[in-house]
NUNUMAR-811764 format. One record per residue: residue in one letter; x, y, z of N, C-alpha, C in turn. Coordinates in steps of 0.02 Angstrom, whole numbers, padded with zeros to 5 digits, always signed. Each point is the difference from the previous one (the first is absolute). Layout:
aXYZXYZXYZ ...
This chain:
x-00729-00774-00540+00054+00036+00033-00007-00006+00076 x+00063+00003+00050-00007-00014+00072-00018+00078+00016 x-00012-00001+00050-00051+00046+00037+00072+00038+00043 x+00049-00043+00006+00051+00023+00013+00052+00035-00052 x+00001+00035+00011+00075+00022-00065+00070-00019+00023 x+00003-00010+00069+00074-00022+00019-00006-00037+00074 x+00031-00040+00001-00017-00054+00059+00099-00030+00015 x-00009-00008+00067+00079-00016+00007-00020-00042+00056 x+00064-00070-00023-00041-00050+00056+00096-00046+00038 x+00004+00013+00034+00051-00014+00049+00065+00036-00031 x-00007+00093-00004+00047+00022-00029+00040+00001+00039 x+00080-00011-00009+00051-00004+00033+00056+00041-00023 x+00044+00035+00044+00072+00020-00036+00061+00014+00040 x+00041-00031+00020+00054-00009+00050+00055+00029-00030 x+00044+00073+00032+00035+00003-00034+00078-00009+00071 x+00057-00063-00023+00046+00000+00043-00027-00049+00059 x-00027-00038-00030-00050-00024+00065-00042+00017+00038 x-00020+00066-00007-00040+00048+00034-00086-00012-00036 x-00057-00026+00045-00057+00021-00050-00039+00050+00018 x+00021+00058-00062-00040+00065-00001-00059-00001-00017 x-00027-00077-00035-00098-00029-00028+00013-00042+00021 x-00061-00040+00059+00029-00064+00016-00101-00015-00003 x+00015-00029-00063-00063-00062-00024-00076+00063+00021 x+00005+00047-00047-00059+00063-00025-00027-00039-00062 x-00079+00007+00035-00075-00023-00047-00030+00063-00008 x+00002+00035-00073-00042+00056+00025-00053-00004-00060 x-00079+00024+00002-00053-00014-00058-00002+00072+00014 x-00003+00035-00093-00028+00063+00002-00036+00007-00071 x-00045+00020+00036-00073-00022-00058+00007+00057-00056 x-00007-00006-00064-00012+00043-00065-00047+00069+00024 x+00034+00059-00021-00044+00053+00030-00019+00029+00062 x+00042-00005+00038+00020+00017+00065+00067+00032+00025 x+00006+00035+00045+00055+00044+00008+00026-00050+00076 x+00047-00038+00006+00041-00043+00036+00032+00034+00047 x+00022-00005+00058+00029+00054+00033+00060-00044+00036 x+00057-00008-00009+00045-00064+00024+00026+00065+00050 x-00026-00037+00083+00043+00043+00053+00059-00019+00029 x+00057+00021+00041+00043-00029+00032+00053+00055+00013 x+00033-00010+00081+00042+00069-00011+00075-00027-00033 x+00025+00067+00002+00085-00003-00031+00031-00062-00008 x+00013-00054-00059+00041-00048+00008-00042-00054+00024 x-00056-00013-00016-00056-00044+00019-00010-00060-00056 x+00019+00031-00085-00003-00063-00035-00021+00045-00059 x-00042+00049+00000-00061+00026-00070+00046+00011-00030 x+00061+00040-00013+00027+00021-00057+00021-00075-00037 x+00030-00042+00053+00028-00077-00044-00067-00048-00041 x-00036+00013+00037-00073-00035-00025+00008+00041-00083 x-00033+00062+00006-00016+00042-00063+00064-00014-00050 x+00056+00011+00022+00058-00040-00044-00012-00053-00039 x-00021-00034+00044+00003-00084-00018-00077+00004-00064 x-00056+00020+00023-00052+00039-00054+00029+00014-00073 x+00019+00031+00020+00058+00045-00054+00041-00022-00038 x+00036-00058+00038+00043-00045-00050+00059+00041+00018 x-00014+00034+00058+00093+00022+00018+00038-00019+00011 x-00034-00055+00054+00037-00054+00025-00032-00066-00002 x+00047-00045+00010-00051-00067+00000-00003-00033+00060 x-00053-00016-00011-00023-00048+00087+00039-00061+00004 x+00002-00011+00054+00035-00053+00016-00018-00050+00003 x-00095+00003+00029-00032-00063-00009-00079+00039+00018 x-00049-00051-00054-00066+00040+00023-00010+00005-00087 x-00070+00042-00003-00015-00005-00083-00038+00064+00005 x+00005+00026-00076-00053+00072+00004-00031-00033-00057 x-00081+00033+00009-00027-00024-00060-00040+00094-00019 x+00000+00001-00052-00037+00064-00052-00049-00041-00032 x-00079+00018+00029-00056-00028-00020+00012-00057+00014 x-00004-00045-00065-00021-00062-00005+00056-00034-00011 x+00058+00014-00003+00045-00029-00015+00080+00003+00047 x+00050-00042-00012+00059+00025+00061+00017+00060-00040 x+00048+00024+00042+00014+00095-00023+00056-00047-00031 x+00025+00039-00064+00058+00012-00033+00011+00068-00035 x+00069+00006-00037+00036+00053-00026-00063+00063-00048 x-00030-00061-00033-00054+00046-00051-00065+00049+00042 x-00009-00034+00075-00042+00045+00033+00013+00096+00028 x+00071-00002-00020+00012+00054+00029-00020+00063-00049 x-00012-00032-00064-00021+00059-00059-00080+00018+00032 x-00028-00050+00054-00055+00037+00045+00001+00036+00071 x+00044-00002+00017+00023+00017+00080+00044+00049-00027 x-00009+00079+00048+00035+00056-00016+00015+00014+00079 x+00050+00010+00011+00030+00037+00039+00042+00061+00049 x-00009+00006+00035+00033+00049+00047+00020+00000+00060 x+00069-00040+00020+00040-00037+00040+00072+00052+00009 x-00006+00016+00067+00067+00033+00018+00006+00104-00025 x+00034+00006-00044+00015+00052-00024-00039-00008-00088 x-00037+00057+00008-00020+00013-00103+00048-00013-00030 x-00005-00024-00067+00057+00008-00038-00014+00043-00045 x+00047+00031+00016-00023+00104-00030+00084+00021-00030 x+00015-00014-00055+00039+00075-00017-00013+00080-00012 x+00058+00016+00062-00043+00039+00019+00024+00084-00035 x+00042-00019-00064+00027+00040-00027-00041+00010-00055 x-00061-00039-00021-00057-00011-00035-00063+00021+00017 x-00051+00027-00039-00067+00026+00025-00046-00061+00028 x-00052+00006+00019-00045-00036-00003-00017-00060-00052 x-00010+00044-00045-00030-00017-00076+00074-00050-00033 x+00067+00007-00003+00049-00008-00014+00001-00077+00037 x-00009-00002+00051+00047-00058+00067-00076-00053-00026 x-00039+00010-00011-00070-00048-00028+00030+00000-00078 x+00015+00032-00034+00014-00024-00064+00054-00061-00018 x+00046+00001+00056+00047-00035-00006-00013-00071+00015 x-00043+00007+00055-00047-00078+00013-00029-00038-00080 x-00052+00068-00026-00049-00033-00041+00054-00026-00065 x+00055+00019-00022+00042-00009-00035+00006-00073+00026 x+00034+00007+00055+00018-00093+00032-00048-00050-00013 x-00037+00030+00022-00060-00051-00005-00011-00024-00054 x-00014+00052-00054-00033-00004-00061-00087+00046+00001 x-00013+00027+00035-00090+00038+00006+00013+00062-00016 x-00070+00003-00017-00025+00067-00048+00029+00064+00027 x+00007+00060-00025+00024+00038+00043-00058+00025+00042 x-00055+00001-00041-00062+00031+00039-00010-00033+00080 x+00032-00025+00017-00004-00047+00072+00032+00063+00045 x+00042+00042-00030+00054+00034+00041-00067+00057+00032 x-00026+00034-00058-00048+00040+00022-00064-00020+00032 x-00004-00068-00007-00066-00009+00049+00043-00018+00087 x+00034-00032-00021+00034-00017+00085-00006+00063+00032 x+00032+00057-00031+00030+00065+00010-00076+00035+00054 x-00060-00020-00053-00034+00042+00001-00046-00046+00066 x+00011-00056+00017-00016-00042+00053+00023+00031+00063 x+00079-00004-00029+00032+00023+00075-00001+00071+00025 x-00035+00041-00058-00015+00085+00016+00082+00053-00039 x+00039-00036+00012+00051+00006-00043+00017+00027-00079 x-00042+00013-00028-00016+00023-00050+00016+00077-00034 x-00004+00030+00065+00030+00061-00003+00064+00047+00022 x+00040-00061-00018+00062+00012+00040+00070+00028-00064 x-00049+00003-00038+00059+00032-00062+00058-00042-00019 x+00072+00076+00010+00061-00049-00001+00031+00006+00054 x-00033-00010+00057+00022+00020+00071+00049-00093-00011 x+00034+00027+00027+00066-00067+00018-00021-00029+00052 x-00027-00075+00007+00011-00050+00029+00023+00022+00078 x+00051+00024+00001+00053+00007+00055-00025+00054+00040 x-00025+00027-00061-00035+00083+00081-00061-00036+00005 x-00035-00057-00004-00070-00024+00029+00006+00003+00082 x-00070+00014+00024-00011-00003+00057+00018-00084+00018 x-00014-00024+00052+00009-00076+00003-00048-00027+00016 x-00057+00037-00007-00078-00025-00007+00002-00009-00083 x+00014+00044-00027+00004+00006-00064+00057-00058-00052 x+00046-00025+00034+00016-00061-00021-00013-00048+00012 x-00026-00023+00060-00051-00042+00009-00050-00011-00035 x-00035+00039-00025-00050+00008-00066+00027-00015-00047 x+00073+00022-00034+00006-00021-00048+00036-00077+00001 x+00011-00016+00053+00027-00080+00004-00072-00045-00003 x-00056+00020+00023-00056-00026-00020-00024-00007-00052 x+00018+00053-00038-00031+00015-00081+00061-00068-00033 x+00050+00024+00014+00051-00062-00051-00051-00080+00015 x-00013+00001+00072-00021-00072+00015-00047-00005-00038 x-00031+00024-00020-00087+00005-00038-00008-00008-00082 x+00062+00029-00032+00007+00001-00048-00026-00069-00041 x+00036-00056+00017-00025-00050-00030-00077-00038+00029 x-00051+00050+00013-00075-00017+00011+00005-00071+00036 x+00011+00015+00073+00025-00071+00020-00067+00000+00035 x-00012-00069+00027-00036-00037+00030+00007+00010+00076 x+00057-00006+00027+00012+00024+00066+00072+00027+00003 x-00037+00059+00067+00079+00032+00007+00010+00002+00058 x+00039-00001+00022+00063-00009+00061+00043+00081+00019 x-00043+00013+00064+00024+00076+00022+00033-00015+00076 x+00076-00005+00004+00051+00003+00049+00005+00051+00070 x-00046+00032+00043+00004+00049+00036+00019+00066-00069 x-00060-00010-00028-00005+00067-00049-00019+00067+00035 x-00021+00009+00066+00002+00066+00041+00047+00024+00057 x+00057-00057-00036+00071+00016+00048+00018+00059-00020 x+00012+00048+00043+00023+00073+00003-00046+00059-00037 x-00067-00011-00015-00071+00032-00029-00003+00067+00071 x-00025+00056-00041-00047+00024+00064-00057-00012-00012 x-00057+00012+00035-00062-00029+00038-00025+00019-00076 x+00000+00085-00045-00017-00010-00055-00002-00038-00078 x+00062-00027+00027+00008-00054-00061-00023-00076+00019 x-00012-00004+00090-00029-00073+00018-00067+00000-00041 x-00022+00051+00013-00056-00004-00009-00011+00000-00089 x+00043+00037-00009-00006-00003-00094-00002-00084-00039 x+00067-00030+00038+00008-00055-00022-00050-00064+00024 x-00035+00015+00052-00048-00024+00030-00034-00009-00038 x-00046+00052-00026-00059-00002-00039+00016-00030-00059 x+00077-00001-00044+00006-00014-00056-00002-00091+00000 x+00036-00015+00056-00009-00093+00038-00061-00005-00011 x-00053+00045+00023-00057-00036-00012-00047-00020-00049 x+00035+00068-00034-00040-00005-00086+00014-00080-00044 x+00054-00018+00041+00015-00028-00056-00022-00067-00019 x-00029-00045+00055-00041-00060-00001-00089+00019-00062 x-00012+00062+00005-00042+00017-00038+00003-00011-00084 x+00081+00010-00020+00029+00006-00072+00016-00093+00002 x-00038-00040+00060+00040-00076-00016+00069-00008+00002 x+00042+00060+00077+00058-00020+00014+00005-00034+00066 x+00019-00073+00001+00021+00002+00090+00053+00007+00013 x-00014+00030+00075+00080+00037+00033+00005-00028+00067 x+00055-00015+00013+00033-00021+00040+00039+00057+00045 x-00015+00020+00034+00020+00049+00045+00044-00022+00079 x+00081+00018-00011+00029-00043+00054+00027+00082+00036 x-00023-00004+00082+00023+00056+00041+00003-00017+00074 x+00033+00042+00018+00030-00021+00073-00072+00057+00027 x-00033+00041-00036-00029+00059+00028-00090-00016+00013 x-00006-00028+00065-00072-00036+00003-00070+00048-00008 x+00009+00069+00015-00074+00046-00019+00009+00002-00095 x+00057-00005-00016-00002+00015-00087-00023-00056-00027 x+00011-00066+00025-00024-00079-00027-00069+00011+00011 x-00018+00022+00082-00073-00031+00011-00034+00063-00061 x-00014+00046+00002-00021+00047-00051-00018-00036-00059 x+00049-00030-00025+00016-00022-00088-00013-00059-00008 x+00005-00067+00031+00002-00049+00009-00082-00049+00001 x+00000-00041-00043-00063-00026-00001+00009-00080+00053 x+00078-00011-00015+00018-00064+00050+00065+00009+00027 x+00014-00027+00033+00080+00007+00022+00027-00100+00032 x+00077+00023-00012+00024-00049+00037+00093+00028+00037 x-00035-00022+00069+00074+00021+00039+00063-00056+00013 x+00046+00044-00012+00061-00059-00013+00047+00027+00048 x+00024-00017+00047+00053-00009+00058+00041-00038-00003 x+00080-00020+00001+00068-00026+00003-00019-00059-00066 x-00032+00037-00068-00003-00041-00028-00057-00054-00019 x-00049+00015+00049-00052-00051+00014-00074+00031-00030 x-00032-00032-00026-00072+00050-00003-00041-00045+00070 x-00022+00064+00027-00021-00032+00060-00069+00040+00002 x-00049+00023-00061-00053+00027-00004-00019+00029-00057 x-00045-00049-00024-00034+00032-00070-00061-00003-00002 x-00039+00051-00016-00082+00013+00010-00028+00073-00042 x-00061-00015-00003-00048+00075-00037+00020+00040+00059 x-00017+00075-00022+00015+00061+00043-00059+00056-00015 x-00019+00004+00065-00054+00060-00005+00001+00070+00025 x+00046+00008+00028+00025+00067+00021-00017+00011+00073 x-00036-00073+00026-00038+00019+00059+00062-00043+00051 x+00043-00027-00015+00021-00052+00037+00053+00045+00022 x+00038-00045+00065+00051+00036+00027+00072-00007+00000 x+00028+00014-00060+00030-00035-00055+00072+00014+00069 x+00040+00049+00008+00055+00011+00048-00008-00070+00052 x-00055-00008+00020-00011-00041+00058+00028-00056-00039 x-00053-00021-00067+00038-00078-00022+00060+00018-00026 x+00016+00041-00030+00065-00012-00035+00047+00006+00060 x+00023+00015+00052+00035-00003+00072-00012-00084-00009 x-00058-00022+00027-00021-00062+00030+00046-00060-00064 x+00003+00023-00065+00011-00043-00052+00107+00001+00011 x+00016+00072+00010+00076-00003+00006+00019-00027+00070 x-00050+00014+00032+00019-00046+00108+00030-00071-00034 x-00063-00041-00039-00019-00069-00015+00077-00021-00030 x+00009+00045-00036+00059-00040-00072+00070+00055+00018 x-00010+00047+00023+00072+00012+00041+00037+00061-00056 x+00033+00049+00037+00039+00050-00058+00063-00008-00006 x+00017-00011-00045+00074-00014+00008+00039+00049-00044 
């Protein structure tokens, strides 16, 4: 098996003539928490797309392990991109059942996710009165359901207070322990450096810095120095 679980090598994606990925190499090793930086409109959400099979690249190749990525890899890659997908007229327990139905998995998956994401005790409280720390959790739990290999978290502490940074924090970290890698994409540089075992910074599209991270470095300084280089647009 590669040492890598996902590797992307001249990813590209132009949309209108515009390139929002223009030729991204990124290596992120099995069992590690990834930290993809860049501010507003920089490229990460189209990258993680393209991961995802949201969209397709335009030119460039992803590979999963040992092999090029295709359609069947995504029954390992779980996600949480944009907004949860939460009905929110449904409980907790309810809006996960409807997944494991899709899917085809046990139901017992519903109560362990549940009980992952702390969620467990939420009765038949409706979806819709969740806090939005609290759907965030449960848009994590859906991602998890199918015991994936790696997961993909979108600025998951967009609109958090400091008590749920920190909740969801600790839960990011557990999770390379259970043999999950995560990919962690945020515009928010003290929440990456915290969580982050490596990072790579992406500006007008470009990765213009990928390296290990120790918490000691002066990450504002490079990540400035990396958007000067490749420009905001």
């Amino acid at each position: 098996m590669s040492e890598y679980i996902l590797r992307a090598e001249n990813l590209s994606k132009s949309f209108k003539g515009h390139k929002a990925v223009n030729k991204v190499s990124l290596a992120i090793e099995e069992g590690c928490i990834y930290g993809l930086l860049g501010p507003n409109g920089a490229g990460k959400s189209t990258i993680l797309k393209m991961i995802t099979g949201l969209l397709r690249p335009t030119g460039g190749k992803i590979y999963f392990g040992d092999h090029e990525w295709c359609r069947k890899d995504l029954y390992h890659i779980g996600a949480l991109i944009e907004n949860p997908p939460i009905y929110e007229n449904l409980t907790a327990e309810e809006n996960l059942r409807v997944h494991t139905l899709q899917l085809g998995l046990p139901e017992k998956r519903i109560h362990e996710v549940l009980d992952t994401v702390d969620l467990k005790n939420t009765g038949n409280k409706r979806a819709g009165h969740f806090s939005y720390g609290m759907k965030q959790r449960l848009g994590i739990a859906t991602a998890l359901l199918g015991n994936p290999r790696l997961l993909i978290l979108d600025e998951p502490t967009n609109g958090l207070d400091p008590i749920g940074i920190q909740e969801l924090r600790n839960l990011i970290r557990w999770f390379p322990e259970q043999g999950i890698t995560v990919i962690l994409s945020s515009h928010i540089l003290g929440e990456v450096q915290q969580t982050a075992d490596r990072i790579g910074i992406i500006a007008g599209g470009i990765l213009g810095y990928e390296g290990d991270i120790s918490g000691k470095e002066n990450l504002e300084e490079l990540f400035m120095k990396v958007v000067r280089e490749n420009g905001r647009e």
